[in-house]
C-alpha positions in Angstrom: 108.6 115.4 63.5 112.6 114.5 62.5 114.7 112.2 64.5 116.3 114.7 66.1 113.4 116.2 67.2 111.6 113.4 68.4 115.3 112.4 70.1 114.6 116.2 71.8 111.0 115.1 73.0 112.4 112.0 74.3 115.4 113.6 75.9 113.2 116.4 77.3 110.2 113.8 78.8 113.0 112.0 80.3 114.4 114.6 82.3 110.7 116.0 83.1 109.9 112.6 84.7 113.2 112.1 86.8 112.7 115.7 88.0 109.3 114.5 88.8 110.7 111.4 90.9 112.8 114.3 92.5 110.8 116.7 93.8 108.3 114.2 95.2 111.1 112.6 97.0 113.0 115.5 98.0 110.9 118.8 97.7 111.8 121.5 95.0 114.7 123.0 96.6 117.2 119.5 96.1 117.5 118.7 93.1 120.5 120.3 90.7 120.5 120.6 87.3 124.1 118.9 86.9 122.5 115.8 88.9 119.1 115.8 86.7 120.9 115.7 83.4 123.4 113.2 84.2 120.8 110.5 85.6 119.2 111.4 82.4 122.3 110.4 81.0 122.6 114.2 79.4 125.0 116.7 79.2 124.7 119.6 81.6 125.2 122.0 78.7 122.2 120.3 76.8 119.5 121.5 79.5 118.9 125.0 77.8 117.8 123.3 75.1 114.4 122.0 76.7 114.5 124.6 79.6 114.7 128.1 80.1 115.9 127.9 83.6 115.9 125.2 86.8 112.8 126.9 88.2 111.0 126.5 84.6 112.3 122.5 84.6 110.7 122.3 88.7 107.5 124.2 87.7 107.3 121.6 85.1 108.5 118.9 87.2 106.0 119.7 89.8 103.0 119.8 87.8 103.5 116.6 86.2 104.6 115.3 89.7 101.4 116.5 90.7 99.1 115.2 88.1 100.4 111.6 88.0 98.2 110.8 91.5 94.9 111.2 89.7 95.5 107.3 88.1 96.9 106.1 91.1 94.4 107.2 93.1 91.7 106.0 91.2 93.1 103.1 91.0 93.3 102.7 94.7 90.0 103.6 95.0 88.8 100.5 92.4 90.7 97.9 94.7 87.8 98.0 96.9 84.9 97.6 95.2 82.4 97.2 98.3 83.8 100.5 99.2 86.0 102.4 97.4 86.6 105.4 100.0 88.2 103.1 102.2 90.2 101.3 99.7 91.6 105.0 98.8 92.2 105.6 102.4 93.8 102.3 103.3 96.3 102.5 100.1 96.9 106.2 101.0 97.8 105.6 105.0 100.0 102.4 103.8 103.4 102.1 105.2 104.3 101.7 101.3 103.1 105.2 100.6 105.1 106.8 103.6 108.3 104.8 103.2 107.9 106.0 98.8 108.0 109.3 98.5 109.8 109.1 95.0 106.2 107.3 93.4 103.9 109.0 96.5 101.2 111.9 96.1 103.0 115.0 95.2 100.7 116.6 97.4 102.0 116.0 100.3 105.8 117.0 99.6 104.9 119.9 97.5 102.2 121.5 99.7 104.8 124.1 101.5 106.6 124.8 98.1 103.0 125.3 96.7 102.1 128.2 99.2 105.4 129.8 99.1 105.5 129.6 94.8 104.3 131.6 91.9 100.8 131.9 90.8 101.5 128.7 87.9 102.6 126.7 90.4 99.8 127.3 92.7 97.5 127.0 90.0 99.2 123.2 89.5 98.7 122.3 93.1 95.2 123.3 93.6 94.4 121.7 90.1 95.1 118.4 92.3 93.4 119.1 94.7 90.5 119.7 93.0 90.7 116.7 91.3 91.2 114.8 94.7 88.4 116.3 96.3 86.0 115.9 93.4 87.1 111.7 93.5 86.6 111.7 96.9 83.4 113.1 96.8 82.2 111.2 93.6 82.9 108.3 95.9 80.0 109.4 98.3 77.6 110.4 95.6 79.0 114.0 95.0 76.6 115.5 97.5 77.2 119.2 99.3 77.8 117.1 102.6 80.0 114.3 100.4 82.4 118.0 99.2 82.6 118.4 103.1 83.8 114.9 103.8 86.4 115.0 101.2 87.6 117.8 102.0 88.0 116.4 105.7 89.0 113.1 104.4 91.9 114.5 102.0 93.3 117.2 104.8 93.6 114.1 107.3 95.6 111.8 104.3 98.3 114.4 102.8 98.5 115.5 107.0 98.7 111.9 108.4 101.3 111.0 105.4 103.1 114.6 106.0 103.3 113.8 110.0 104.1 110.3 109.5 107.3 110.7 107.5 108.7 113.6 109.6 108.8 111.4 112.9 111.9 109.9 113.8 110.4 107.0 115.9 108.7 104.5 113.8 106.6 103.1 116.1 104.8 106.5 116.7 104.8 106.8 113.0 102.8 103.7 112.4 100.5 104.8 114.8 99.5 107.6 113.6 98.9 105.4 110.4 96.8 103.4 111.7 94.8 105.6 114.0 94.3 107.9 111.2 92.7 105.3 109.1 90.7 104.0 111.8 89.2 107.1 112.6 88.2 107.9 109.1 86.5 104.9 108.4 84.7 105.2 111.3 83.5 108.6 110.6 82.7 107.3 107.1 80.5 104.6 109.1 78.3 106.9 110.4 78.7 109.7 113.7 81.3 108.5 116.7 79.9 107.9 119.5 80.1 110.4 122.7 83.6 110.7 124.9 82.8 109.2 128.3 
């Protein structure tokens, strides 16, 4: 590859991973084309050559947004080693998580765009969330009854994150943290016990 066209990989990975930042931050319909290309300290006349369009650069963006949560939650997953579920759930439900969007799961931001978008972006999505669910699951020993609890526990993380950043009070928000978290560990601990 030349040096220009490695300078054109660059340049083009560049704006790929600020439009990633973007739309996990802000959702796919925010960011502009001018405002990509100048954080990426290129001209707005440069973008066709690494784009066709702004929806090609956000389907992009999206599915690389999208596929950088596999590490991280693996990762989170590893911090616990007694019991890695929980350790997934606890860094998931952290107020660090709710109050990042920019470096949160894409899941959660792009879930709406996902079910109104084309079939490639759709694709993208559910790609994630097979990936998720199949951690998850691998977690519990990748049983039929461990698919079912990850699919439970996933829905209640990208919800409980989803809820948790849309409410204005914060106190309410952090509750719904926290209960969240409780509740799924304690279903992972075995059944809760009847309502009185």
């Amino acid at each position: 590859m030349g040096h220009s066209q490695a300078d054109k990989a660059a340049s083009r990975e560049r704006v790929l991973r600020i439009a990633a930042r973007k739309v996990r931050a802000e959702g796919v319909t925010r960011p502009g084309v001018a405002e990509l290309m100048k954080e990426a300290g290129l001209t707005h006349g440069g973008f066709y050559k690494h784009f066709t369009s702004r929806d090609d650069l956000i389907s992009q963006a999206s599915a690389v947004a999208l596929a950088e949560g596999s590490a991280k939650m693996e990762r989170a997953a590893r911090k616990n080693e007694q019991d890695p579920r929980a350790g997934l759930v606890d860094a998931y439900l952290a107020r660090q998580h709710r109050d990042s969007p920019a470096t949160g799961c894409a899941l959660v931001t792009l879930g709406a765009a996902a079910g109104r978008g084309d079939q490639h972006f759709k694709e993208a999505y559910e790609k994630q969330v097979r990936a998720y669910l199949d951690l998850i699951a691998g977690l519990e020993g990748d049983t039929e009854e461990a698919r079912a609890e990850a699919m439970l526990t996933l829905s209640a993380l990208v919800g409980a994150t989803l809820m948790s950043r849309a409410l204005a009070d914060p106190d309410l928000s952090d509750e719904l943290l926290e209960t969240v978290t409780g509740q799924l560990e304690r279903h992972a601990s075995g059944p809760l016990p009847p309502a009185d």
